[in-house]
VEXTOR-282726 format. One record per residue (C-alpha): z, x, y; residue in three letters. Coordinates in steps of 0.05 Angstrom, whole numbers, padded with zeros to 5 digits, always signed. Each point is the difference from the previous one (the first is absolute). Layout:
// VEXTOR-282726
ZXYAla
...
This chain:
// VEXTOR-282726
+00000+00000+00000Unk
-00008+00012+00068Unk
+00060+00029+00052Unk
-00030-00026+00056Unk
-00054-00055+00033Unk
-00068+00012-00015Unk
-00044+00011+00054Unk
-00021-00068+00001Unk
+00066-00025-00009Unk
+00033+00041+00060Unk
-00067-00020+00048Unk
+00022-00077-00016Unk
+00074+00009+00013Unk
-00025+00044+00066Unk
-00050-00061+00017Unk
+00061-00051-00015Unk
+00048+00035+00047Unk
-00058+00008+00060Unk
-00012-00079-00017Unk
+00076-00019+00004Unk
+00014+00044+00062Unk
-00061-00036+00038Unk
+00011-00077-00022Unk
+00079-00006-00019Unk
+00043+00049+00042Unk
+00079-00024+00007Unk
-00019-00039+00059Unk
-00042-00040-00039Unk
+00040-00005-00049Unk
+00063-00013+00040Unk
-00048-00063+00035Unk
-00022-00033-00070Unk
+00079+00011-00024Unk
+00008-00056+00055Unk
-00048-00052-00031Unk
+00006-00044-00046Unk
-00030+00025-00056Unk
-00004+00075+00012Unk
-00083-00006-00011Unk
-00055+00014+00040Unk
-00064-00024-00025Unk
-00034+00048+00049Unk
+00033+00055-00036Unk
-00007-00019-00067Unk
-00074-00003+00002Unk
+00003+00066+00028Unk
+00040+00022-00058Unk
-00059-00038-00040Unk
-00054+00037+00028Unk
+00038+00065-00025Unk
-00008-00021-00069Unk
+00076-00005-00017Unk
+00012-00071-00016Unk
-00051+00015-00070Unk
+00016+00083-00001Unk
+00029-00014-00075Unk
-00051-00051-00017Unk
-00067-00007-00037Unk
-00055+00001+00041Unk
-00036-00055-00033Unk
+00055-00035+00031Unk
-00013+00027+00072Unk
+00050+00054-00006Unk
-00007+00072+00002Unk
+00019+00021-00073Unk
+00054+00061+00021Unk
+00060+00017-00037Unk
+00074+00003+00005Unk
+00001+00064+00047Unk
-00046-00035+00044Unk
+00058-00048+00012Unk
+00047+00032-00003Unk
-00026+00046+00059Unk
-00026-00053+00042Unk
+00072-00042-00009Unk
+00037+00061+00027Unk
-00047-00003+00053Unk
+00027-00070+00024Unk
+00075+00010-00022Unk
-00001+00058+00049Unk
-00036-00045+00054Unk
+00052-00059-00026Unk
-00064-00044-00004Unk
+00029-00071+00004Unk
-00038-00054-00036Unk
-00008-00026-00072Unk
-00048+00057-00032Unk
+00058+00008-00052Unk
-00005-00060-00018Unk
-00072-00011+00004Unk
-00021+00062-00046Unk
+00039+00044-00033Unk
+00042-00069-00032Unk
-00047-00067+00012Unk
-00068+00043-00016Unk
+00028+00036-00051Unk
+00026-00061-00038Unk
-00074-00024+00019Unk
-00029+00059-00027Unk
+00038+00011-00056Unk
+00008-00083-00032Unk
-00054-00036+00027Unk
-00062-00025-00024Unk
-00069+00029+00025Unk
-00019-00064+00037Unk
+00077+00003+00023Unk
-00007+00069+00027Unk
-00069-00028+00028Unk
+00038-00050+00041Unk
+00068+00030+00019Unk
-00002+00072-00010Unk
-00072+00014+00026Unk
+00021-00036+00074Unk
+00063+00046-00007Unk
-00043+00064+00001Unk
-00040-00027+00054Unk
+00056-00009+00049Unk
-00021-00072+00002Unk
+00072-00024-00038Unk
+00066+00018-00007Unk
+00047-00031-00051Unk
+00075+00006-00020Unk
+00046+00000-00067Unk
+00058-00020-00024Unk
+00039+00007-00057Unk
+00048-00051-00028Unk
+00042-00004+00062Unk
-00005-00037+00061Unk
-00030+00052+00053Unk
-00065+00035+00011Unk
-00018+00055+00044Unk
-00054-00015+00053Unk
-00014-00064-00026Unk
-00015-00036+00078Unk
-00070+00037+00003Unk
-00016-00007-00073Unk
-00055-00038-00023Unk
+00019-00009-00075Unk
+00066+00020-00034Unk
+00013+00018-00068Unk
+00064-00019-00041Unk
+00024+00032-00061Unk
+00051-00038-00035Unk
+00020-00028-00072Unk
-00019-00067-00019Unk
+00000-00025-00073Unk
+00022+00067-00023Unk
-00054+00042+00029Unk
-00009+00043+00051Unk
-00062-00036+00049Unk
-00036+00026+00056Unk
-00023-00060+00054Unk
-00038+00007+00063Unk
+00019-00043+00050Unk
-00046-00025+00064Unk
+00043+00014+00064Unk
-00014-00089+00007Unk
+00037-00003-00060Unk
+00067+00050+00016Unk
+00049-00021+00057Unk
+00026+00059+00029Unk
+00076+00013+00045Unk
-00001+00063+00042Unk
+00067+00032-00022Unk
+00040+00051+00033Unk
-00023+00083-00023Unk
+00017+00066+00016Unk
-00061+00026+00012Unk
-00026-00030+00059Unk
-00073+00025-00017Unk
-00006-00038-00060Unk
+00019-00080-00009Unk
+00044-00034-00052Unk
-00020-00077-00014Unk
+00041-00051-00050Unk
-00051-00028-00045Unk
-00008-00071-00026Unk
-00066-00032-00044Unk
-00013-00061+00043Unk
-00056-00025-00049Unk
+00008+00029-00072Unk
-00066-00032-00021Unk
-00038+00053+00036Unk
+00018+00075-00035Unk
-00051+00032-00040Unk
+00023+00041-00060Unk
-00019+00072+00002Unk
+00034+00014-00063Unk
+00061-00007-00056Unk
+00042+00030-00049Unk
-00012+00074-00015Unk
-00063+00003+00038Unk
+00045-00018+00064Unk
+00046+00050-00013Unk
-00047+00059+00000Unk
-00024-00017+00059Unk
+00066-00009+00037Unk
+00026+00061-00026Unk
-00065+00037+00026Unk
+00007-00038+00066Unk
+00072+00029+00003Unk
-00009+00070-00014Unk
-00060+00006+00046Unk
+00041-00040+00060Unk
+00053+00039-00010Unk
-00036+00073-00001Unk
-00045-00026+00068Unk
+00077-00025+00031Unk
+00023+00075-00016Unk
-00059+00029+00033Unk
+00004-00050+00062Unk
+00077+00029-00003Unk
-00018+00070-00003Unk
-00048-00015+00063Unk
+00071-00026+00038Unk
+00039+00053-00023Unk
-00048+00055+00023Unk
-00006-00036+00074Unk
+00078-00006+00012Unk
+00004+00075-00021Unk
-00053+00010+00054Unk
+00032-00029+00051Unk
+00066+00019-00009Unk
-00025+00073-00001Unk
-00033-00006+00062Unk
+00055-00031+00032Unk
+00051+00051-00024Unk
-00050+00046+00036Unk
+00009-00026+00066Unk
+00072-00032-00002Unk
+00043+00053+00031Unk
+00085+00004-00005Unk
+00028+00057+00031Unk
-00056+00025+00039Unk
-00039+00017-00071Unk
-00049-00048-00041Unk
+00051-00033-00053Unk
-00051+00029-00054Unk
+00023+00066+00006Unk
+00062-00025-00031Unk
+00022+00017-00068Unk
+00030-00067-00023Unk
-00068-00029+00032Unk
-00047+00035-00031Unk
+00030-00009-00072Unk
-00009-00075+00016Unk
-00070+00006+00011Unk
-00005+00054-00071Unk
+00027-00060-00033Unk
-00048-00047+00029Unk
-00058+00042-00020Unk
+00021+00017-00072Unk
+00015-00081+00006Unk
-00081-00007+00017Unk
-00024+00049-00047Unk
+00034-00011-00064Unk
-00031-00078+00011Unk
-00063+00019+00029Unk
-00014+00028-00075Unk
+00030-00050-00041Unk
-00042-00050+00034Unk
-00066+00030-00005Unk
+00017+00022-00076Unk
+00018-00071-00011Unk
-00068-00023+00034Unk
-00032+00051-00047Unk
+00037-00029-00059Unk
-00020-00064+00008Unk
-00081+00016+00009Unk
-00011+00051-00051Unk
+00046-00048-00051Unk
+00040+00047-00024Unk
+00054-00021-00040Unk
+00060+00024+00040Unk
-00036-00041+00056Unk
+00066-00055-00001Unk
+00063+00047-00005Unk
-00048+00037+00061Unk
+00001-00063+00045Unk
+00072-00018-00010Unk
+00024+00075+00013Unk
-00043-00003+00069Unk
+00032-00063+00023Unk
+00071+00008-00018Unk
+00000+00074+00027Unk
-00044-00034+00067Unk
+00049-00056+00007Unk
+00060+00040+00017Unk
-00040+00057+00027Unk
-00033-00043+00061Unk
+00076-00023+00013Unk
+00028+00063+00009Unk
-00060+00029+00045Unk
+00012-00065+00037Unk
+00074+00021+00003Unk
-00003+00071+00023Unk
-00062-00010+00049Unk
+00043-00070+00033Unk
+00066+00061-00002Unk
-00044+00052+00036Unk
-00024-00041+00054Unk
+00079-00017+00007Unk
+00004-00075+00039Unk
-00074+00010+00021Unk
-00015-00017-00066Unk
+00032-00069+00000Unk
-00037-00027+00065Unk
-00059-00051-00014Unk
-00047+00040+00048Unk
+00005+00056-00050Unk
-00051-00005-00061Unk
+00046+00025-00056Unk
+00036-00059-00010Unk
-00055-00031-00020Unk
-00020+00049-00055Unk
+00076-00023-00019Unk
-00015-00067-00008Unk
-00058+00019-00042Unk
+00034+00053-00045Unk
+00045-00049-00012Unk
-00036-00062-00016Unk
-00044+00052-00044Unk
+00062+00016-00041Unk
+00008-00058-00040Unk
-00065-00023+00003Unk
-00023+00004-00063Unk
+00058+00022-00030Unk
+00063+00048+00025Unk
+00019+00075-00023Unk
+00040-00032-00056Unk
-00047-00052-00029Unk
-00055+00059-00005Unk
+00049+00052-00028Unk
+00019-00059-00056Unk
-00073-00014-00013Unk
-00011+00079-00007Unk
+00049-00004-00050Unk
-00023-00061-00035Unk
-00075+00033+00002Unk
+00031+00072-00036Unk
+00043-00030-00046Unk
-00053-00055-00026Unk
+00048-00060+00024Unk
């Protein structure tokens, strides 16, 4: 395998960050935090016309047909722009499922206006709440019934959705409720389901460690460049010892998840069979490692760091709302286990 990006690789993550710095800097992204929905539809076809909302996808169905890497880069991209918006929820978890469960003409219908920038669509599992869910056009639901596992798309007519309270103020929470159950369509059941939601999972959860790596790399940036500049006692406060070991710790932080995630992303596209216990070790070593460079960056910028003008807070909210998502430290660690031990 490769140590690095490929030169193809590293011009699209280049291209990605160019893109993001031009169409979503943080005022942008501070103004669609303040709307309802967090979208812009202005923005998202831009994103569109980049290729990303199919980059994973077969390009009979209008996407591009790039790998796991290609995501992976391109989500660190936006995690370290915090892009706001439902892509998350549109591609690397709704698509995938797509991608992954349905039928050709399905993938014809719903999948192919995905890659085209032309829908976006939400899912849910079990539970009551969706991410995104006020801009999508079509939600998918995985939950039991009779036994078995199902996967139903929803029309956005047929799906009710609450705007509820969330962290991250770049990304929406909605409560979910099936206002006319004669309307899903089944995408598929039983075993067949479960594939698919496992796959949707692993590669959601390897593109959320990437977009995490992206957040972690920016607060380290700025904190940097702000220990730089800040000055206590007539000296820049980087020149301090007990400074500057807060800033080693955020970089070995960076680092140490910077290759987990892209070996994860490799895992999963090449198919090796480690690919699983590669994804959970990336996200339960990401979720507490985006905390703690939240941490010491907020600690270095002393009550600066606390004030909404200042960006890092923000990051917070995401690093945080990022750690659980899709499962905590522990749960990974226990499915590490569970996935070595054959339980």
């Amino acid at each position: 395998m490769r140590f690095d990006l490929s030169e193809t690789q590293q011009l699209l993550k280049n291209t990605a960050r160019k893109f993001l710095q031009a169409e979503c800097p943080m005022a942008e992204v501070r103004r669609l935090m303040e709307t309802e929905t967090a979208h812009d539809p202005v923005l998202w076809s831009k994103i569109a016309a980049q290729g990303w909302t199919g980059i994973v996808f077969p390009e009979e169905y209008d996407g591009l047909g790039l790998g796991m890497v290609e995501l992976a880069a391109t989500m660190e991209e936006m995690g370290r722009a915090l892009m706001p918006g439902p892509y998350l929820a549109t591609v690397p978890m709704a698509g995938v499922l797509l991608d992954a469960a349905a039928s050709a003409a399905q993938k014809r219908k719903y999948l192919a206006p995905i890659c085209r920038g032309e829908a976006r669509a939400a899912v849910f599992e079990g539970g009551l709440f969706a991410q995104d869910l006020g801009v999508a056009d079509y939600l998918i639901q995985a939950d039991r019934r009779n036994g078995a596992l199902e996967l139903v798309l929803w029309p956005a007519s047929a799906v009710a959705a609450k705007p509820m309270p969330a962290l991250d103020l770049t990304r929406r929470l909605y409560e979910v409720a099936i206002t006319n159950p004669a309307a899903g369509e089944l995408l598929a059941r039983g075993s067949e389901a479960q594939a698919a939601l496992d796959h949707m999972y692993d590669v959601a959860t390897t593109a959320l460690v990437a977009e995490m790596l992206g957040g972690m790399q920016r607060v380290l940036e700025i904190t940097v460049e702000y220990a730089k500049t800040r000055k206590q006692f007539g000296k820049p406060i980087g020149q301090f010892q007990a400074v500057q070991h807060l800033c080693a710790d955020m970089v070995l932080l960076v680092e140490t998840t910077r290759s987990a995630a892209y070996y994860a992303a490799y895992a999963l596209q090449e198919k090796l069979p480690e690919a699983r216990e590669a994804v959970s070790i990336a996200k339960s070593y990401a979720s507490e490692a985006y905390r703690e460079v939240g941490n010491r960056g907020i600690q270095i910028h002393g009550g600066m760091g606390f004030t909404w003008e200042n960006d890092l807070h923000l990051y917070y909210r995401r690093a945080k709302a990022s750690e659980i998502l899709f499962g905590d430290a522990t749960e990974h660690r226990e499915r590490i286990a569970r996935l070595v031990l054959g339980g």
